[in-house]
LUMVEXGU-709658 format. One line per 3 residues: number of its first residue (from 1); their letters; for each residue z, y, x of N, C-alpha, C. Coordinates in pm, 1 decimal, padded with zeros to 6 digits. Layout:
<sites>
NUM	a	Z/Y/X/Z/Y/X/Z/Y/X; ...
</sites>
This chain:
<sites>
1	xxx	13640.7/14088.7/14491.8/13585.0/13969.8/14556.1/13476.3/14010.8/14655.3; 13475.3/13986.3/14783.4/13401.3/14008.2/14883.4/13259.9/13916.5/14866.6; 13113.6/13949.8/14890.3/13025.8/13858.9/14831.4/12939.9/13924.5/15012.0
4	xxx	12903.6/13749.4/15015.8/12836.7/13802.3/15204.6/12731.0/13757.2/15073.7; 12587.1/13897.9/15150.0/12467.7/13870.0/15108.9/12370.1/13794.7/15163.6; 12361.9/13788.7/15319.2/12323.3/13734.8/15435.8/12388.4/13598.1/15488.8
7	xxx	12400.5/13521.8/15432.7/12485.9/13396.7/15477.4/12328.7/13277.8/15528.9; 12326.3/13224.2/15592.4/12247.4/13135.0/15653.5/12134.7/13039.4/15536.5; 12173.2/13006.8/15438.9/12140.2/12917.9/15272.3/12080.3/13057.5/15228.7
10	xxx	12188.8/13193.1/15228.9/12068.0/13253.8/15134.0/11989.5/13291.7/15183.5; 11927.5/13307.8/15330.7/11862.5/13318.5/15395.2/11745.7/13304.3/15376.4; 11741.0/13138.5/15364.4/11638.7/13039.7/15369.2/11619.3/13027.5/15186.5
13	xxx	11684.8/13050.8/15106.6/11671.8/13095.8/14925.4/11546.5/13200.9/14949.2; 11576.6/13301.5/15058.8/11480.7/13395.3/15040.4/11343.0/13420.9/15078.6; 11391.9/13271.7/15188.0/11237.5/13279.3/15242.3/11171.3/13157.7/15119.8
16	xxx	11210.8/13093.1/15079.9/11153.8/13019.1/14935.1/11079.8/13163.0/14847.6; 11153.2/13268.1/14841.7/11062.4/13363.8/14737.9/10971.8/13408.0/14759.8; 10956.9/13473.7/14965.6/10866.7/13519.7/14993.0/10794.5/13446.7/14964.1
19	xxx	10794.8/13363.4/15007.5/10626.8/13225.1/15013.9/10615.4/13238.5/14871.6; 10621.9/13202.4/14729.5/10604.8/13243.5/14648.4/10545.1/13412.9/14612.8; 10637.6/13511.3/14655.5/10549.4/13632.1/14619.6/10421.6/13633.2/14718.7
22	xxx	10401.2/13592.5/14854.6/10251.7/13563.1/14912.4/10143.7/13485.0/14886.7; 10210.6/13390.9/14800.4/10130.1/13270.6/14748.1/10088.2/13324.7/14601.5; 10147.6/13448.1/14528.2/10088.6/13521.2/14459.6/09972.5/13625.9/14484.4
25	xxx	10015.5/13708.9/14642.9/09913.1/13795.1/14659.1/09835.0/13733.2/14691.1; 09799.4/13574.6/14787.3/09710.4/13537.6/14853.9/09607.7/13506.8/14659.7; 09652.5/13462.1/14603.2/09566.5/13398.7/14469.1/09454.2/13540.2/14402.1
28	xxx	09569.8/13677.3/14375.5/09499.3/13752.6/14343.6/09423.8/13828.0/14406.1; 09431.5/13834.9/14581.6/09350.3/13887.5/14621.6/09286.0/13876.2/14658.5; 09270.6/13722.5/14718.1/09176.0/13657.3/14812.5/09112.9/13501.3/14754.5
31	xxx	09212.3/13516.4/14587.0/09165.9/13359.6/14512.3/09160.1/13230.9/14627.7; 09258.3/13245.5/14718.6/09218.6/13138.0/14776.1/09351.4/13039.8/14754.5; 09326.9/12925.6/14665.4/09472.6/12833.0/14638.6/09477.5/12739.9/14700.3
34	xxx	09377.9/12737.7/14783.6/09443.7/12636.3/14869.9/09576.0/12672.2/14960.3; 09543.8/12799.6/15030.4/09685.9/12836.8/15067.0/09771.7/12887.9/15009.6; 09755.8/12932.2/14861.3/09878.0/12951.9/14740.0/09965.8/12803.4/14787.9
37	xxx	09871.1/12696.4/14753.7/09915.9/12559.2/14769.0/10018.6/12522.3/14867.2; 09951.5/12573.2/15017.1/10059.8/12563.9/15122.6/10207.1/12658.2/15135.7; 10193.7/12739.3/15064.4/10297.1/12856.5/15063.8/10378.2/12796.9/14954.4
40	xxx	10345.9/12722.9/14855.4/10426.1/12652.9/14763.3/10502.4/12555.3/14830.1; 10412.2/12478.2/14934.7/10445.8/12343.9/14931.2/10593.8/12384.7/15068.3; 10557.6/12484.6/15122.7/10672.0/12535.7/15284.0/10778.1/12568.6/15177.7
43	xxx	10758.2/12643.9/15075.5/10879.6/12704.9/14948.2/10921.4/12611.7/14920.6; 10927.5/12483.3/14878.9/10947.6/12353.2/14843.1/11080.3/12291.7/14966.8; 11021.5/12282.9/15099.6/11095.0/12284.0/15218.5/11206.0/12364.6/15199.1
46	xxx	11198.1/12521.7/15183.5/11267.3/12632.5/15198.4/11404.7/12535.2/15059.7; 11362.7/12503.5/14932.7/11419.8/12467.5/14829.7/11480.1/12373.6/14837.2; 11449.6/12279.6/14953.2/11520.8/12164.5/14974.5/11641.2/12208.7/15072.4
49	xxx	11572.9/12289.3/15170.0/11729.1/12298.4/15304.6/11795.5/12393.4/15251.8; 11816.0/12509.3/15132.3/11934.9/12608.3/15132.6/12002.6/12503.8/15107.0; 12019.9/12446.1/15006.7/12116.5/12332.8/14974.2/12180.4/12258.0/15064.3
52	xxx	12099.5/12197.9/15131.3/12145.3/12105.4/15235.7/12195.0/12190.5/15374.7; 12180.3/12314.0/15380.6/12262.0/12388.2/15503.7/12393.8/12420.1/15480.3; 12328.9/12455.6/15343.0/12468.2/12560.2/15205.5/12590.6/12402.1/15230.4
55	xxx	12525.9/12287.8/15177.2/12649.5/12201.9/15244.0/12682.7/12153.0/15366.5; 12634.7/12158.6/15419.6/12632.4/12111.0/15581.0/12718.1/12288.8/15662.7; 12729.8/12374.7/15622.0/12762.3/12488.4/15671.8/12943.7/12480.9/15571.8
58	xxx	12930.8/12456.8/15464.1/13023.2/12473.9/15327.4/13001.2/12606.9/15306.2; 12880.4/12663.1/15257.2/12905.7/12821.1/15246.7/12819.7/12789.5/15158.9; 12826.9/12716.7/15050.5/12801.8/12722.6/14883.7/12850.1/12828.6/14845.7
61	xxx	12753.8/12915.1/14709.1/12863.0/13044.2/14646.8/12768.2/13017.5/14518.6; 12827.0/13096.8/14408.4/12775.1/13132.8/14283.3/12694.5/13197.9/14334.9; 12692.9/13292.0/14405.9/12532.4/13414.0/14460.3/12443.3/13317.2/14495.2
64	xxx	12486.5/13206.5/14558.3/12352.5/13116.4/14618.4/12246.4/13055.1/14499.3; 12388.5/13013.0/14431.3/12301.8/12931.1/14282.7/12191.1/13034.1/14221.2; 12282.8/13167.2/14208.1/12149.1/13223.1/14140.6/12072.7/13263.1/14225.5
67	xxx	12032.8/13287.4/14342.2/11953.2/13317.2/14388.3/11872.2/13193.5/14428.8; 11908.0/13040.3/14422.2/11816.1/13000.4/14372.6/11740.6/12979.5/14311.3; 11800.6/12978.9/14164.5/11701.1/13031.1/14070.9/11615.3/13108.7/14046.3
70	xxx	11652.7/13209.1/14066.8/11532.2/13289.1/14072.3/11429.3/13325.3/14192.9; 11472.8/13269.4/14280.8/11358.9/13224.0/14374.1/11281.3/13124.5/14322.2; 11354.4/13018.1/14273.2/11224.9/12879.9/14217.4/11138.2/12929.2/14122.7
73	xxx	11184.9/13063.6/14022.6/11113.8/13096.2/13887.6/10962.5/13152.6/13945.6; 11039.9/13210.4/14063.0/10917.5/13310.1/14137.6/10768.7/13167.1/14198.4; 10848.1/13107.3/14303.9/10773.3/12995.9/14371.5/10749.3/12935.6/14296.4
76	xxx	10773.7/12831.1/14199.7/10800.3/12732.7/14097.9/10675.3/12751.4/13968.3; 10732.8/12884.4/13911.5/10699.1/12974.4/13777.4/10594.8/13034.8/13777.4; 10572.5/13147.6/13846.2/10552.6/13292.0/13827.3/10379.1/13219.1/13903.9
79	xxx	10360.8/13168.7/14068.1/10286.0/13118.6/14104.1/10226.4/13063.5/14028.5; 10214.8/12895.6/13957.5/10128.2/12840.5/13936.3/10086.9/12901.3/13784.0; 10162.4/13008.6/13753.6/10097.3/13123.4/13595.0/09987.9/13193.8/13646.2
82	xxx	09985.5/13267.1/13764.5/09947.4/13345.3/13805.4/09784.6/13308.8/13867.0; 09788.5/13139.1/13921.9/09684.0/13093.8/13971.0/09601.0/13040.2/13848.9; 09653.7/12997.6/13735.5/09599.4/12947.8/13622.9/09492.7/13081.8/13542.7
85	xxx	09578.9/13237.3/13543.4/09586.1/13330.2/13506.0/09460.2/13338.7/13583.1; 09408.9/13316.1/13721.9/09344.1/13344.6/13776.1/09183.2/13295.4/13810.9; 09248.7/13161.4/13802.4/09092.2/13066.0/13766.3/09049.8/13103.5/13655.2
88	xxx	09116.4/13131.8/13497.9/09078.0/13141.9/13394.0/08965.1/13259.7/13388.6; 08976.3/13357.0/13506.3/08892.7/13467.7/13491.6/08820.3/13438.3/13561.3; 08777.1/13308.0/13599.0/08640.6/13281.5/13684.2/08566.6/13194.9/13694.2
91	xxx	08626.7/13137.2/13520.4/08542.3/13064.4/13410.6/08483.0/13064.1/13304.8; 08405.9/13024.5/13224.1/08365.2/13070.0/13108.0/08405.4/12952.2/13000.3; 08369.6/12981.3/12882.8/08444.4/12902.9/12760.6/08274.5/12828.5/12752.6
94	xxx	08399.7/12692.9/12708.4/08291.4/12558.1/12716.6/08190.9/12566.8/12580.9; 08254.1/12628.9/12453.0/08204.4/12656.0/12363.4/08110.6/12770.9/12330.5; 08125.2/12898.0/12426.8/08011.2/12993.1/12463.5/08089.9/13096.9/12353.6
97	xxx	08215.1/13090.1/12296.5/08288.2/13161.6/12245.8/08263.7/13273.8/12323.8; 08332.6/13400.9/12247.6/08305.2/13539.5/12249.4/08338.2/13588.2/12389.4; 08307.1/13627.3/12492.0/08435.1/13657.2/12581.8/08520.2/13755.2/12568.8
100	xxx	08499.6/13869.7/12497.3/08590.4/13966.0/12487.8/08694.9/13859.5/12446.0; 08682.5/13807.8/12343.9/08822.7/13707.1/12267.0/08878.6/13620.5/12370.5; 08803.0/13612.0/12434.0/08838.3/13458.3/12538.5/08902.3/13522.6/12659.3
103	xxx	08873.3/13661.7/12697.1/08999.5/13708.5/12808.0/09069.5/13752.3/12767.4; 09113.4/13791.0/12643.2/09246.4/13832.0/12594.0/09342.8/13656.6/12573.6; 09271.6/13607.0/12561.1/09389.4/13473.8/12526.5/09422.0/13427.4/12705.1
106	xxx	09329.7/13478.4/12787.8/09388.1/13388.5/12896.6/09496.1/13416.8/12956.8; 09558.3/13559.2/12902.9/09749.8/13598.6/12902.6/09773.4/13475.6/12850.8; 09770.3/13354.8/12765.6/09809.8/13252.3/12745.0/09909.4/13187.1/12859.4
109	xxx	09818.7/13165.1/12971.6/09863.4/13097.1/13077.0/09987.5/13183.2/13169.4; 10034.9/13277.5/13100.0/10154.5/13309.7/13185.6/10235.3/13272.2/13108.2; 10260.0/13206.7/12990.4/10360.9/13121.9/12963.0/10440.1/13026.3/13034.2
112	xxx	10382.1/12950.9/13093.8/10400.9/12861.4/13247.2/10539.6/12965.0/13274.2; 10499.8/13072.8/13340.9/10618.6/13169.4/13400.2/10782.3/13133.5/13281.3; 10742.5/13172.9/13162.3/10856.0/13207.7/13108.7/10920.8/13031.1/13079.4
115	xxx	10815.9/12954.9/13025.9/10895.7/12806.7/13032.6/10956.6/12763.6/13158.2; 10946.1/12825.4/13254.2/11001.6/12782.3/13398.9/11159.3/12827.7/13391.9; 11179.2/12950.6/13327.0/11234.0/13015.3/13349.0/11337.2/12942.6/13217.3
118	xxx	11274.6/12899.6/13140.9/11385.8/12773.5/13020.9/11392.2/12680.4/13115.3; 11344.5/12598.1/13171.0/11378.5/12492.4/13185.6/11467.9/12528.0/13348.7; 11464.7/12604.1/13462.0/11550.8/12639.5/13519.5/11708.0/12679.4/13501.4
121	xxx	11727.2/12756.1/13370.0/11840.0/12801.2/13300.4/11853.3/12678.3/13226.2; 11831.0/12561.5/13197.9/11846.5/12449.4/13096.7/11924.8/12372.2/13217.4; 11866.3/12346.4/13295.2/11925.1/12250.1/13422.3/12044.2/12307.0/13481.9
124	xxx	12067.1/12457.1/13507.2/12180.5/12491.5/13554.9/12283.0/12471.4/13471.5; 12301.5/12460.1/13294.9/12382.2/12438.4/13267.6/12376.0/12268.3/13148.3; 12331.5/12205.9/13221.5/12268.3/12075.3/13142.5/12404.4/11949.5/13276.6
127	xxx	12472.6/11949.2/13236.2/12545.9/11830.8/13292.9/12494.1/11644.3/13297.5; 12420.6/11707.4/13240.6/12343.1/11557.6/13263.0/12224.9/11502.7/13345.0; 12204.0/11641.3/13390.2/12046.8/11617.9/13505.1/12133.3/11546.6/13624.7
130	xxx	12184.1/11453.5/13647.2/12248.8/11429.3/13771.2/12166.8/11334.2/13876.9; 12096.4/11212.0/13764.6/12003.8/11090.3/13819.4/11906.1/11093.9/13738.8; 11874.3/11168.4/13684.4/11721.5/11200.9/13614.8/11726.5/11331.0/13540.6
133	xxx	11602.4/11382.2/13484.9/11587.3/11549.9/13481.5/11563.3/11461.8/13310.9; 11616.2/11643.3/13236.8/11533.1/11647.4/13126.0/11407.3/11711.5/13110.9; 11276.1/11686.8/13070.9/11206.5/11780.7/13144.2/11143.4/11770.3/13211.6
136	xxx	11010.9/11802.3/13281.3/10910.9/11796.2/13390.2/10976.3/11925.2/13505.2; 11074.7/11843.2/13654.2/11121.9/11952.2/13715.8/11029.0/12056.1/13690.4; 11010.1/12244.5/13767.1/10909.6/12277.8/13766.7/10861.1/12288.1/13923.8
139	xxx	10923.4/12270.7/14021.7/10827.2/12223.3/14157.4/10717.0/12132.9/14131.8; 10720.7/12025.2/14036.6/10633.8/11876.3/14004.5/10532.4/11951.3/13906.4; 10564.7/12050.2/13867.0/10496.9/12125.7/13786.5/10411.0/12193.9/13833.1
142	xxx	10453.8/12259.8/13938.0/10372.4/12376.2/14022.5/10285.1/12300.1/14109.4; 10308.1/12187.0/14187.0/10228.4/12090.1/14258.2/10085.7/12073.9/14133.4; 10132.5/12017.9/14070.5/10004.3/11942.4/13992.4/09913.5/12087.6/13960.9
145	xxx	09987.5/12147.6/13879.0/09892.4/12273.4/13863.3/09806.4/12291.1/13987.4; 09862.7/12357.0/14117.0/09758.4/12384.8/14212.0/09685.4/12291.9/14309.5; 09730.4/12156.3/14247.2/09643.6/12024.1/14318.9/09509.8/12066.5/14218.6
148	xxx	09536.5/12083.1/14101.9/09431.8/12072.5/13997.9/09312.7/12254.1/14064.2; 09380.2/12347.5/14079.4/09337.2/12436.7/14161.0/09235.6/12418.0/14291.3; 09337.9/12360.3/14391.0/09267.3/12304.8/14446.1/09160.0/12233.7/14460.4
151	xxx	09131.5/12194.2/14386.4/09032.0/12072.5/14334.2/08910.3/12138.6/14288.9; 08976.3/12255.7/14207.2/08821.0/12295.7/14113.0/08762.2/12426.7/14239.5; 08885.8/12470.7/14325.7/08830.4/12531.8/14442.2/08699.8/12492.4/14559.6
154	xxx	08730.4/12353.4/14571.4/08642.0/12263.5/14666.3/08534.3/12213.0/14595.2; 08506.8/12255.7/14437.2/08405.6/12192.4/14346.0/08429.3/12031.4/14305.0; 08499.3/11980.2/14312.6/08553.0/11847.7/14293.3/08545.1/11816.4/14143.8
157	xxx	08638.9/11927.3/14078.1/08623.8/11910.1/13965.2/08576.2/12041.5/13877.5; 08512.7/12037.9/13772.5/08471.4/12173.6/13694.0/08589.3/12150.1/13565.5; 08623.1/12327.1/13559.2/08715.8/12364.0/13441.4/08651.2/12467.9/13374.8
160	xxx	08642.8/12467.4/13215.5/08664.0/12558.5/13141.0/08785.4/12605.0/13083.0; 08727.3/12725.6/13026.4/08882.0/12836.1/12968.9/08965.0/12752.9/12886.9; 08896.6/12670.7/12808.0/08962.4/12595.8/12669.8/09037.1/12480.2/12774.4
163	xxx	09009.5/12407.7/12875.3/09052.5/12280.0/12965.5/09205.6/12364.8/13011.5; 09170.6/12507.0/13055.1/09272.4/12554.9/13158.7/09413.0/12610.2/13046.5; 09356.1/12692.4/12889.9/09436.1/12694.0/12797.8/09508.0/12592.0/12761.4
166	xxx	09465.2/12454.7/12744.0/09532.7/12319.9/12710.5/09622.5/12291.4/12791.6; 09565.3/12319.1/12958.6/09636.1/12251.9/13054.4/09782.4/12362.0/13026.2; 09765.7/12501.1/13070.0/09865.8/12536.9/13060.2/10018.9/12556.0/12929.7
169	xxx	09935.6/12491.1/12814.7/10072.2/12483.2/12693.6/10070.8/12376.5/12688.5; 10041.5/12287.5/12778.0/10035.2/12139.4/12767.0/10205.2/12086.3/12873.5; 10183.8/12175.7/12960.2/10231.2/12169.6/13062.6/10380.8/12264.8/13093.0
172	xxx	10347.9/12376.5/12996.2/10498.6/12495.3/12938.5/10561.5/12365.6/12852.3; 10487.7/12321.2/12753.1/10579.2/12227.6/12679.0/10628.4/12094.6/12747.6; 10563.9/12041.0/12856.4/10654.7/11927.7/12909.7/10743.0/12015.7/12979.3
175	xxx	10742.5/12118.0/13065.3/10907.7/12173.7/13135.0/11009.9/12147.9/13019.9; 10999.5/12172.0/12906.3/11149.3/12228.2/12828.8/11120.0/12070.2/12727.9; 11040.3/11981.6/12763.2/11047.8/11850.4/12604.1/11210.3/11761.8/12680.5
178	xxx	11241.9/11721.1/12601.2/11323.0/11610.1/12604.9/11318.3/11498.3/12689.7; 11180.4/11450.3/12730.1/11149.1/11380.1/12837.4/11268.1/11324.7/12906.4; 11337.1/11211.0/12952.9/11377.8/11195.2/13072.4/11282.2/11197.3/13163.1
181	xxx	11300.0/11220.1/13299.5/11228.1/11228.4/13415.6/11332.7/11140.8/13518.5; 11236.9/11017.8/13587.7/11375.8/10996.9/13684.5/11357.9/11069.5/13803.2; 11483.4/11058.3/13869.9/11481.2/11131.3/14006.8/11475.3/11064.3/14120.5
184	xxx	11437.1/11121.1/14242.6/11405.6/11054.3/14355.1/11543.2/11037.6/14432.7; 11606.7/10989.0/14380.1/11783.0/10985.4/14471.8/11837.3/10872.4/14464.4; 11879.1/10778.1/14532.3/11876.6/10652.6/14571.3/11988.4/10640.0/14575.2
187	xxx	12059.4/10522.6/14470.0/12161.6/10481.1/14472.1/12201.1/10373.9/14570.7; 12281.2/10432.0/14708.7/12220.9/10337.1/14855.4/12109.0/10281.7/14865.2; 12101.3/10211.9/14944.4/11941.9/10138.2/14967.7/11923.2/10033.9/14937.6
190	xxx	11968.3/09984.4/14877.0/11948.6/09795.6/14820.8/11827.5/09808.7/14661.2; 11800.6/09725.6/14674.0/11693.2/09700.3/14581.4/11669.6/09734.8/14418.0; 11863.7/09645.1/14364.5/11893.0/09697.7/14235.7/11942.1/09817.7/14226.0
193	xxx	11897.5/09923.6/14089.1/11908.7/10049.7/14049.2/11819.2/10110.5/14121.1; 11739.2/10045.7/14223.0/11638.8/10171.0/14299.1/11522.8/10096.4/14266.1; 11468.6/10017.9/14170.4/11355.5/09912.7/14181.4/11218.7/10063.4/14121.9
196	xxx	11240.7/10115.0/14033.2/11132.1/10180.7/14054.7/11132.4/10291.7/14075.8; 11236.4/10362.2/14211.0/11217.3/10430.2/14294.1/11151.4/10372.8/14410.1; 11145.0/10303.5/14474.1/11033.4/10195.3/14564.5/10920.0/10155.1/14521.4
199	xxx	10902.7/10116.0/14387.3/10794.3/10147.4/14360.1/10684.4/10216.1/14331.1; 10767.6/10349.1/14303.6/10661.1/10465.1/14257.7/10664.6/10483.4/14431.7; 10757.8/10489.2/14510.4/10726.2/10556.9/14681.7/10592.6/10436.9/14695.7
202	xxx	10608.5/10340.7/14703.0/10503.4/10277.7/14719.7/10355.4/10280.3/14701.5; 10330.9/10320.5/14527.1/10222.7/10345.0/14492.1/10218.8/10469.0/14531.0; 10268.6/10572.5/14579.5/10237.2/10702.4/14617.2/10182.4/10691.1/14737.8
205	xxx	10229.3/10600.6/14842.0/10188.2/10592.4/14952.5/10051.0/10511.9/14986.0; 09972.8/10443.1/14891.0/09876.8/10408.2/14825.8/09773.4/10485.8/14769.4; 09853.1/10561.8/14718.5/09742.4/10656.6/14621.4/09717.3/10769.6/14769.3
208	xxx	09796.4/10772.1/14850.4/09761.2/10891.3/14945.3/09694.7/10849.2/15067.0; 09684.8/10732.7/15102.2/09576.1/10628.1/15153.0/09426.6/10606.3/15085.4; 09417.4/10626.5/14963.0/09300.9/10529.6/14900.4/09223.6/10694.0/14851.8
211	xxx	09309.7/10755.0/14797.8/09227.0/10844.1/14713.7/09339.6/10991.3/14766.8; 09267.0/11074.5/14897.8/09392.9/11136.9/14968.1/09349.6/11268.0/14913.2; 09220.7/11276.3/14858.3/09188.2/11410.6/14852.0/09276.3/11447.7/14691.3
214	xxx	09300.9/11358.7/14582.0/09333.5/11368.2/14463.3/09476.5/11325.3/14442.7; 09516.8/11297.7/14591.3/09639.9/11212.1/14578.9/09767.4/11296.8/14501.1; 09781.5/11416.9/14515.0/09905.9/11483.4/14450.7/09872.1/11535.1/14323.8
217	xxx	09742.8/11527.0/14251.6/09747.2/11480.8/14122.1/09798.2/11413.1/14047.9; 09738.2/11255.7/14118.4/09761.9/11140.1/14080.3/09877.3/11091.7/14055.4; 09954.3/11134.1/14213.7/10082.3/11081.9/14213.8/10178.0/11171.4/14079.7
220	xxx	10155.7/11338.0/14103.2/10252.8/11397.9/13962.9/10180.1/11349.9/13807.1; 10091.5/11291.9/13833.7/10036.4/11265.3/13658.9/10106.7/11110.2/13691.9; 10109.2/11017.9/13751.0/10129.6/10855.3/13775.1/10359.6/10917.3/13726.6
223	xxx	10377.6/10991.6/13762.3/10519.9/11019.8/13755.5/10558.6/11045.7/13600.3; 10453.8/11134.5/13539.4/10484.0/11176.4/13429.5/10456.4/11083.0/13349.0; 10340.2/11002.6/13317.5/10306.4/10885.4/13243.6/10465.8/10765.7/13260.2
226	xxx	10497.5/10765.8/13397.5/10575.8/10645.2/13431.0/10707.1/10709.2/13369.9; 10713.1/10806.7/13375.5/10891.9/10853.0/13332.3/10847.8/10881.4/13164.4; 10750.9/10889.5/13071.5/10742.0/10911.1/12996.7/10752.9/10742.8/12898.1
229	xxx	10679.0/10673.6/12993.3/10671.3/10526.8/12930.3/10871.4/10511.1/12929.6; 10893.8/10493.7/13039.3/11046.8/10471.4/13065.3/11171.7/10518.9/12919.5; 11107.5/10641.6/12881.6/11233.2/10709.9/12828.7/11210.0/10685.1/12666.3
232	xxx	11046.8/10652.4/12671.8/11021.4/10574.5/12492.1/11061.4/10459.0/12521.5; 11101.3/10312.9/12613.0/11150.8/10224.8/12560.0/11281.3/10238.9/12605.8; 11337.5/10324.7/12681.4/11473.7/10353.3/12651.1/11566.2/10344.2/12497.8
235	xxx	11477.4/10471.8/12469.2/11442.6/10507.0/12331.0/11430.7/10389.5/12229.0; 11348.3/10337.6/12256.5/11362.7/10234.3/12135.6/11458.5/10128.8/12188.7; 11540.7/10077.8/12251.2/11652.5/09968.3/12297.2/11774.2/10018.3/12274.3
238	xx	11755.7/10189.9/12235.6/11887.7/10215.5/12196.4/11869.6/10205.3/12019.3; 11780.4/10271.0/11942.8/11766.7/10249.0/11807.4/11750.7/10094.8/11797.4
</sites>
């Protein structure tokens, strides 16, 4: 079987990784996440068009799939472990705990990496992610993490080790929970079946008006609360 390595989709798969492996060196060498942030958010772009070239070209392949994947683990994964990994060493514990003890646990936060890497391999072979995810995608994942980065970068908000430990097994365990998540894909454009896809676009476009500096917090925590409410009374209308 002849396999082109260079096809136009994997192209653009690969420029999704770079930005990810730069959005790693930029964190560890220069701690600066705000542009981790932007190198995520262009990887994001990169994650949206292989797909959409890959069909618009028809030069879909099994090589593409996985090399999406493991580009997202990198951009997606590996990044917002790595920035967590990284603030953690340039905080102290709220409790005044030991620090020798307290930088050995902050390997904690590369867990992030390996739950990315479940819940990526869960979706490729999960036939049911079609109109909603199981799971917190991990792009929605990686956003919030380095909005929250961001944030404590500009002094906005203060984090300790114990805040950033929580956040990150807080956050490995929504990638792989059961969760439904709905998705942003619009069953045509008419009103019914899309009622709170218009609405969350709505309040997003609100929240990024009113409160712009916190807005991609808000909006991935306003998503997770809203798809979480959704799938407990799902949940209970089917019992």
């Amino acid at each position: 079987m002849k396999i082109r390595l260079f096809t136009i989709p994997n192209i653009i798969t690969l420029a999704n990784l770079l930005s990810g492996a730069v959005a790693v060196t930029v964190t560890l060498q220069h701690h600066n996440y705000t542009l981790a942030m932007a190198l995520v958010v262009l990887a994001a772009v990169f994650d949206f068009l292989d797909g959409f070239v890959a069909r618009l070209l028809n030069q879909q392949s099994p090589l593409g799939i996985q090399l999406d994947s493991l580009a997202d683990d990198v951009t997606f994964g590996l990044v917002p472990a790595v920035v967590m990994f990284d603030i953690y060493g340039h905080t102290s514990s709220y409790f005044g705990l030991d620090s020798s003890i307290m930088g050995y646990m902050g390997y904690l936060t590369l867990i992030i990496a390996a739950f990315s890497v479940l819940r990526l391999a869960k979706f490729n072979i999960d036939t049911t992610q079609t109109t909603e995810f199981s799971g917190l995608p991990t792009p929605a994942n990686a956003l919030l993490l380095l909005s929250l980065a961001m944030l404590f970068e500009r002094g906005d908000i203060v984090l300790y080790q114990e805040h950033i430990l929580l956040i990150s097994v807080a956050m490995s365990l929504l990638l792989v929970s059961p969760i439904r998540m709905f998705a942003l894909k619009f069953k045509g454009f008419g009103w019914r079946g899309n009622e709170l896809r218009y609405i969350f676009i709505l309040a997003s476009l609100l929240i990024i008006i009113f409160a712009t500096r916190y807005s991609v917090t808000i909006i991935i925590t306003l998503y997770i609360v809203v798809s979480t409410l959704k799938w407990l009374c799902t949940k209970r209308e089917v019992e």
